[in-house]
C-alpha positions in Angstrom: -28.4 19.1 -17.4 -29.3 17.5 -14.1 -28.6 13.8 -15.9 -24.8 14.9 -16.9 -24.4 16.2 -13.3 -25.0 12.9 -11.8 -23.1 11.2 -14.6 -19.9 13.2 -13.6 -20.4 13.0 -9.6 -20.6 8.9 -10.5 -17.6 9.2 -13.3 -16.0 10.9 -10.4 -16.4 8.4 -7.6 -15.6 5.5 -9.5 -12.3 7.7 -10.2 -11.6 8.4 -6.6 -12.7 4.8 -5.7 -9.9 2.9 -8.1 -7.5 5.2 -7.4 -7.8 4.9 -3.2 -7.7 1.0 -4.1 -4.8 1.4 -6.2 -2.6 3.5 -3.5 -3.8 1.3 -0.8 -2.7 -2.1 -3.2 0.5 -2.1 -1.1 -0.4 -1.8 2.5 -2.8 -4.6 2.1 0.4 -6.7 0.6 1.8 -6.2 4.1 -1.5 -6.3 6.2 -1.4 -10.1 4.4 2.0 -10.9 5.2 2.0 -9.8 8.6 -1.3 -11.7 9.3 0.6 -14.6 7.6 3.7 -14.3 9.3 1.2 -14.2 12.8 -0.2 -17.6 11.3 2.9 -19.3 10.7 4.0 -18.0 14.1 1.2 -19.5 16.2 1.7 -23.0 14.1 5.2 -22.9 14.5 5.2 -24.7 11.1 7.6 -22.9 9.2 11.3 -23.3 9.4 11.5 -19.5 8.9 13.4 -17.7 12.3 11.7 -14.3 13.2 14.7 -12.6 11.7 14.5 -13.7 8.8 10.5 -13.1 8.6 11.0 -9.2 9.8 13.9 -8.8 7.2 11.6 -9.7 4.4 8.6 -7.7 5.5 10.9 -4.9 5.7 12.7 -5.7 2.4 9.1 -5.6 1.0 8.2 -1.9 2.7 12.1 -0.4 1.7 11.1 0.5 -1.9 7.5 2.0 -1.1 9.5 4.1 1.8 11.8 5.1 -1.1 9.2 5.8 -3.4 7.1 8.2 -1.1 10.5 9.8 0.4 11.2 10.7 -3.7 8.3 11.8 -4.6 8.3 14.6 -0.9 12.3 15.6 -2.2 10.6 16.3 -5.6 7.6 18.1 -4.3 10.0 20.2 -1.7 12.3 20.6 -4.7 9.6 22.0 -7.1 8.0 23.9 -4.3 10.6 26.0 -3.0 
């Protein structure tokens, strides 16, 4: 009894553990880009203008705003 337990608390974790790394896939999209976009700044290599850099980080972030903004109206929607 004490073995299938342990078997579910480690079923379990490796669960909770995939999952976390699965929601958190996208912020560490834009943790790289920004950290690239602070390379490219401090080489000045690229012929990339700011602007244009923020507008694509921010075009990358618009449909993951969407998303979790969706699925909130749908939760408040079934909810109440």
């Amino acid at each position: 009894m004490v073995n299938h337990g342990r078997a579910s608390i480690r079923h379990a974790r490796n669960l909770y553990g995939r999952t976390y790394h699965w929601l958190l896939r996208p912020i560490h999209k834009g943790e790289a880009e920004v950290h690239q976009l602070h390379e490219v700044e401090l080489r000045g290599a690229s012929g990339e203008t700011p602007f244009i850099a923020i507008l694509g980080l921010l075009l990358f972030l618009l449909p993951i705003f969407a998303l979790m903004l969706g699925l909130a109206l749908l939760a408040a929607y079934l909810a109440g």
